[in-house]
C-alpha positions in Angstrom: -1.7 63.1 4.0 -2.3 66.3 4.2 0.2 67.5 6.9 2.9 65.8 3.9 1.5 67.4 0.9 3.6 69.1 -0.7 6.5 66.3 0.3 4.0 64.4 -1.9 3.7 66.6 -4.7 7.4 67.4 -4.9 8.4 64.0 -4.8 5.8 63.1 -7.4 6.8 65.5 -10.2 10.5 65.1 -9.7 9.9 61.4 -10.1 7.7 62.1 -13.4 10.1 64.6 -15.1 12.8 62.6 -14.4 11.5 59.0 -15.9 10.2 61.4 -19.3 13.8 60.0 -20.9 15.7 58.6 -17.7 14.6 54.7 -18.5 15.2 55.5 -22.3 18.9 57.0 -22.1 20.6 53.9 -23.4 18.7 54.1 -26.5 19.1 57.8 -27.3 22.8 56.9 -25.9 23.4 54.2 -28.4 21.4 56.6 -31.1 24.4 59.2 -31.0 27.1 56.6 -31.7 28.3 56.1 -27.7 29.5 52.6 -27.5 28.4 49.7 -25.1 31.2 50.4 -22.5 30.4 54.3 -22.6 27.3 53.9 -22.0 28.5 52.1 -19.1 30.5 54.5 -17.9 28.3 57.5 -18.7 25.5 56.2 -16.4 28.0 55.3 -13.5 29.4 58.6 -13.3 26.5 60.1 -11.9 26.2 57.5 -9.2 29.8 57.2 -8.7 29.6 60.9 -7.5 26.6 60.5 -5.4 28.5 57.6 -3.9 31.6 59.9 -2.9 29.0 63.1 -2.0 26.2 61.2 0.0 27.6 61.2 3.8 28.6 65.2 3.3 25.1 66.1 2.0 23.5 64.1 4.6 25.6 65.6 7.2 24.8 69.3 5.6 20.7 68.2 5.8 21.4 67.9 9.6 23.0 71.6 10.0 20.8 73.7 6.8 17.5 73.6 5.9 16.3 70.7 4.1 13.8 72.5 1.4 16.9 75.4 0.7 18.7 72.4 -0.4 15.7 70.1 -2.6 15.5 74.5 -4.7 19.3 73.7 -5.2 19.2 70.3 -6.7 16.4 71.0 -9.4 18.1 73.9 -10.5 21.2 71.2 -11.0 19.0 69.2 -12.8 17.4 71.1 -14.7 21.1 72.5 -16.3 21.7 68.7 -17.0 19.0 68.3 -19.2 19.6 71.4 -21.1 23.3 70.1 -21.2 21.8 66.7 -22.4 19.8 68.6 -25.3 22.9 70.2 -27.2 26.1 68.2 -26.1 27.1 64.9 -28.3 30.5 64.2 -27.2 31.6 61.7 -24.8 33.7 63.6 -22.3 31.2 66.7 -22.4 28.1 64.2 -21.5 30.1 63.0 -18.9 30.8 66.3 -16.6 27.0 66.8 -17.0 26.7 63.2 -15.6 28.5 64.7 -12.6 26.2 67.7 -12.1 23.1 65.3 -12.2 25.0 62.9 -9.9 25.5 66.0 -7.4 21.7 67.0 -7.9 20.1 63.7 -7.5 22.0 62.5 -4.4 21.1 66.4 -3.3 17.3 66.0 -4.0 16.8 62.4 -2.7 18.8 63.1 0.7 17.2 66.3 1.1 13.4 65.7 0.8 14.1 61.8 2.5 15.5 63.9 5.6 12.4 66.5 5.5 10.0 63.3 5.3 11.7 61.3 8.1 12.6 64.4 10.3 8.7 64.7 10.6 7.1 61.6 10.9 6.2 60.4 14.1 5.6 56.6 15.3 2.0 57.0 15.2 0.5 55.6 11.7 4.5 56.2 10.6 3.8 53.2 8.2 1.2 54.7 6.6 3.4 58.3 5.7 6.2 56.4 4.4 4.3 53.6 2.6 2.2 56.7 0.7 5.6 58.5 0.1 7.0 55.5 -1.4 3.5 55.7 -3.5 4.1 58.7 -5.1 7.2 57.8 -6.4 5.6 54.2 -7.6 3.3 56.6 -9.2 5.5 59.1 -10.7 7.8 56.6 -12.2 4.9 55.1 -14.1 3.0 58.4 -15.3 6.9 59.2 -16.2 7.5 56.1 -18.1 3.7 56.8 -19.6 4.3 59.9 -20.5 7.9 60.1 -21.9 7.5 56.7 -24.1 4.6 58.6 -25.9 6.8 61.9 -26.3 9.4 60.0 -27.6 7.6 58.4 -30.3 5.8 62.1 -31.0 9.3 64.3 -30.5 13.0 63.9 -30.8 15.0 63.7 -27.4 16.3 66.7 -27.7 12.9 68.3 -28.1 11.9 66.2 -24.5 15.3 67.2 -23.1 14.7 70.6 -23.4 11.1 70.6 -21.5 12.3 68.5 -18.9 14.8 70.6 -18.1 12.1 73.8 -18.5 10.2 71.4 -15.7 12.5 71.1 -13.1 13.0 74.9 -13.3 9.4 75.7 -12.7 9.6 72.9 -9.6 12.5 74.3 -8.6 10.4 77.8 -7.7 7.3 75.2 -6.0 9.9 73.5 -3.9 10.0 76.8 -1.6 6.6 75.5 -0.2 8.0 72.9 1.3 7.9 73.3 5.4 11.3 74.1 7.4 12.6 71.5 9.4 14.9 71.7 13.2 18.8 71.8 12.4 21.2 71.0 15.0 25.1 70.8 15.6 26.2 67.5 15.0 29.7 65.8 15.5 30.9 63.4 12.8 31.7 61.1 15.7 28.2 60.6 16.7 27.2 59.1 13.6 30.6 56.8 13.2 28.9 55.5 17.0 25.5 55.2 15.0 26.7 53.5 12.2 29.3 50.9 13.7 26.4 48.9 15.2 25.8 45.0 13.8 22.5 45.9 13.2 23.4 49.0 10.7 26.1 46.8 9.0 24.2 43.8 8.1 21.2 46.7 6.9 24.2 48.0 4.3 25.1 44.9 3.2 21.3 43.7 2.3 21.0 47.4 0.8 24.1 46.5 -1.0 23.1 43.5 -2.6 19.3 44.9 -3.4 20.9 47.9 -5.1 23.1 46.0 -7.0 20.1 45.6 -9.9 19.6 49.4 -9.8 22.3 49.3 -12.7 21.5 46.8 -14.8 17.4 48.8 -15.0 19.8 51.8 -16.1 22.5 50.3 -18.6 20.4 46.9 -19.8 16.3 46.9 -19.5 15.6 49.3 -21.9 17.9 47.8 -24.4 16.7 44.3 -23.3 12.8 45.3 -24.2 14.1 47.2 -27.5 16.1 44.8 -28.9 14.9 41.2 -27.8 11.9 42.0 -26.7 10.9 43.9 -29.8 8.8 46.2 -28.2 9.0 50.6 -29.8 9.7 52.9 -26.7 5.8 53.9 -26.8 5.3 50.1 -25.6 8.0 50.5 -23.6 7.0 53.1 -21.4 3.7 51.8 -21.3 4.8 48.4 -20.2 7.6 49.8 -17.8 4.5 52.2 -16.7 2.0 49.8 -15.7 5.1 47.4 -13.8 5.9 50.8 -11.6 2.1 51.5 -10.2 3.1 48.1 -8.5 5.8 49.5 -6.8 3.6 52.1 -5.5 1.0 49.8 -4.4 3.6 47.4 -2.6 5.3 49.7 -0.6 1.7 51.8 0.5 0.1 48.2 1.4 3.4 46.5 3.4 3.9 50.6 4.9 -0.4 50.0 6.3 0.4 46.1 7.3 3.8 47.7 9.7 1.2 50.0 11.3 -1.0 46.5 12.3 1.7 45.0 13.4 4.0 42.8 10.6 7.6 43.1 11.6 10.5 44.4 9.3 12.1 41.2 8.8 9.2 39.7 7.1 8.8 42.6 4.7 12.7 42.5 3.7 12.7 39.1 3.2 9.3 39.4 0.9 10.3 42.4 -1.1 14.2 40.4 -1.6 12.0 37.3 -3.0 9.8 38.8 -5.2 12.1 41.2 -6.9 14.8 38.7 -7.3 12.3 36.3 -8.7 11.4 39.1 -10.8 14.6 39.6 -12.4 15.4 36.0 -13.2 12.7 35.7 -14.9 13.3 38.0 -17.3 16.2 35.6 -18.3 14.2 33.0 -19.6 11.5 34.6 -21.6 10.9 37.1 -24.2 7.1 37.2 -24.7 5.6 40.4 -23.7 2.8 39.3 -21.5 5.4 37.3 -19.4 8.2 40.1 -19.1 5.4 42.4 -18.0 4.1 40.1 -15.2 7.9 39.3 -14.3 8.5 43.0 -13.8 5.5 43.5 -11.6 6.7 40.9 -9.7 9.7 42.5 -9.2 8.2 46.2 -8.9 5.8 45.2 -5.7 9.2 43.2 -4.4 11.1 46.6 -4.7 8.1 48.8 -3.4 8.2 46.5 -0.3 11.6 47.2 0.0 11.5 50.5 -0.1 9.0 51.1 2.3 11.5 48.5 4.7 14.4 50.8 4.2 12.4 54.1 5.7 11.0 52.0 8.3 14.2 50.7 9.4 16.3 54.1 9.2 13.4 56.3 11.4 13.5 52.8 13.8 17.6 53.0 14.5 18.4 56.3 14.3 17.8 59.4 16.2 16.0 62.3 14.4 18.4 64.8 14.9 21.0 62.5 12.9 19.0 61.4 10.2 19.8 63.0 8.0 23.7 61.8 8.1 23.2 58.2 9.1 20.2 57.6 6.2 23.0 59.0 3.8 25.4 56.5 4.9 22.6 53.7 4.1 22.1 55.7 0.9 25.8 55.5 -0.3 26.1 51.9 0.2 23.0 51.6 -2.2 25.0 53.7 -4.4 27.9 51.4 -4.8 26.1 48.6 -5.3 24.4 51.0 -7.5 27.8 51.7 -9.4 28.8 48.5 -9.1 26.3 47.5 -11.0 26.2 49.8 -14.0 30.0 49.2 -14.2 29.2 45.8 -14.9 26.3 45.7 -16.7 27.2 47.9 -19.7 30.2 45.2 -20.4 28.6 42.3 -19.4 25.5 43.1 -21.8 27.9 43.7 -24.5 29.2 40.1 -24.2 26.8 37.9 -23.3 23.3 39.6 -23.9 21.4 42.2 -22.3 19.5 39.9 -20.1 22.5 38.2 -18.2 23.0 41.5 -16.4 19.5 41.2 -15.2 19.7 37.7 -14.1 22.8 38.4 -12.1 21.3 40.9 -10.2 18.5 38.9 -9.4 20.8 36.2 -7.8 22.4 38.9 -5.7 19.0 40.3 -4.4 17.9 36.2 -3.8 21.6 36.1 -1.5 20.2 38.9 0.3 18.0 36.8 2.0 20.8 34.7 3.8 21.6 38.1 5.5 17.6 38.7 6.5 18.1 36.7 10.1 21.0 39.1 11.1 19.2 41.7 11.4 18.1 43.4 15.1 15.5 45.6 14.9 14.6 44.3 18.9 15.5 47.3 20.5 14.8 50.0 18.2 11.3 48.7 16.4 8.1 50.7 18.1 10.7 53.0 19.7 11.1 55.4 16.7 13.5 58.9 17.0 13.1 60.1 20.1 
């Protein structure tokens, strides 16, 4: 752990600033008057530009230092949040939404390529399943956290020291250690990415992603309003789900170092978090939408951990960074496609159908599970 410390710590407190308000934007959203199909939009525009900036900022993590780049992206962020704390109107909110969209994609590609630029095969299960930890655990303390400010102090109020946060980590981030760049031709990774193997990988990523937008545009306002639960209860709940996630990727990152093969961890982490989802369709008493979601949240921390794996097991280090961006933009159009839809379809038929859709699509995912090849590439690592 210790040779990944600061990978950690970053990771960690960019997750926990970050969930203070992320999970509750709809709310605050709907607070100022923005209707159902703006909120939509709002929180698509942000993915919608990672989608179209992922493959160029992955390319760019191969050719400049990753840790110049993670400085960069919190000092995005952190002019989004201050944007978020004293703009109102639609259009406004909506070229911040592109600043955070550059600034996320930025910090995610960035310290992702730092991490798996690193690793080595030996006890490379381990590293990525804690890394995946971190997050678990700073989405929860997050979710904690901002539930109880927002109960305690208006959103602008928590805006305002978010955005103070990611300033301060912005300065931290210059700890982070330098990695090798390299001169890299873009038709290197069109070879890379043109394999079966990566193409049926996209499409499961696809699917899985696809529920990323429904968790921004729908849960909150699902747990709110039919759910009856205050955003203190809330964040609590959404809190104690996300140390699952943590947990799930850490334990299936330790059972790849013994020996459990990739397939069998998609496949679980697809199950569970579909059967998480769909669910949340049928009930709305606390107790069972909490147990649902931590279903779901040890299905996705599986997943999560799969995705690393299989990226360091395909591709060659000095490439990462490109070709783990072109998996990364597919998860953002599902991602997009997804909030697109969600913000209408909640708007007409309830906010839990969005939810229950996405579940289906992560439960297809499954019929893709036996194309994948990891054969030649599992064990081998980047070498």
């Amino acid at each position: 752990m210790s040779d990944y410390k600061h990978e950690y710590a970053i990771l960690f407190l960019n997750t926990v600033f970050g969930a203070l308000t992320g999970f509750f934007l709809p709310v605050y959203l709907k607070s100022i008057n923005i209707t159902g199909w703006q909120v939509g939009v709002l929180l698509a525009v942000s993915p919608l530009v990672t989608f179209l900036a992922s493959f160029p900022i992955g390319m760019i993590n191969d050719k400049i230092n990753s840790k110049i780049l993670v400085m960069i992206s919190m000092v995005l962020t952190a002019s989004y949040y201050f944007g978020l704390a004293f703009v109102k109107g639609f259009w406004v909110l909506a070229l911040f939404s592109v600043v955070y969209g550059v600034s996320v994609n930025l910090f995610q590609i960035s310290l992702n390529s730092l991490v798996m630029k690193r690793v080595s095969h030996a006890g490379k299960g381990r590293v990525l399943g804690t890394y995946v930890l971190f997050n678990g655990l700073g989405c929860s303390i997050g979710l904690f956290s901002g539930g109880s400010l927002l109960k305690a102090l208006d959103f602008q109020i928590v805006f305002i020291i978010t955005g103070i946060s990611f300033l301060a980590l912005s300065l931290y981030s210059l700890l982070l250690p330098l990695t090798e760049t390299v001169a890299v031709k873009a038709r290197e990774y069109v070879n890379d990415i043109k394999s079966r193997k990566v193409l049926w990988l996209a499409v499961i990523y696809f699917l899985l992603a696809f529920h990323w937008g429904p968790e921004k545009t729908s849960v909150s306002l699902f747990l709110k309003e039919d759910v009856g639960l205050n955003v203190a209860q809330i964040g609590a709940s959404m809190g104690v789900a996300l140390i699952f996630l943590g947990l799930g990727g850490y334990l299936f990152g330790k059972l790849y170092d013994k020996g459990l093969n990739l397939k069998k961890i998609v496949a679980f982490g697809l199950l569970m978090s579909a059967a998480g989802n769909i669910g949340w369709y049928f009930t709305i008493n606390p107790l069972m939408v909490i147990l649902f979601r931590i279903v779901h949240e040890i299905g996705d921390g599986a997943f999560a951990v799969f995705v690393f794996l299989a990226i360091t097991d395909i591709f060659h280090k000095s490439r990462v960074g490109g070709n783990s961006a072109f998996i990364s933009t597919i998860g953002v159009l599902g991602y997009v496609t997804g909030t697109v839809l969600s913000g209408g379809l909640g708007q007409v038929f309830g906010n839990a159908f969005p939810i229950l859709v996405s579940g289906l699509l992560s439960l297809a995912g499954l019929l893709a599970v036996p194309k994948l090849d990891f054969s030649a590439g599992e064990q081998k690592n980047l070498y």
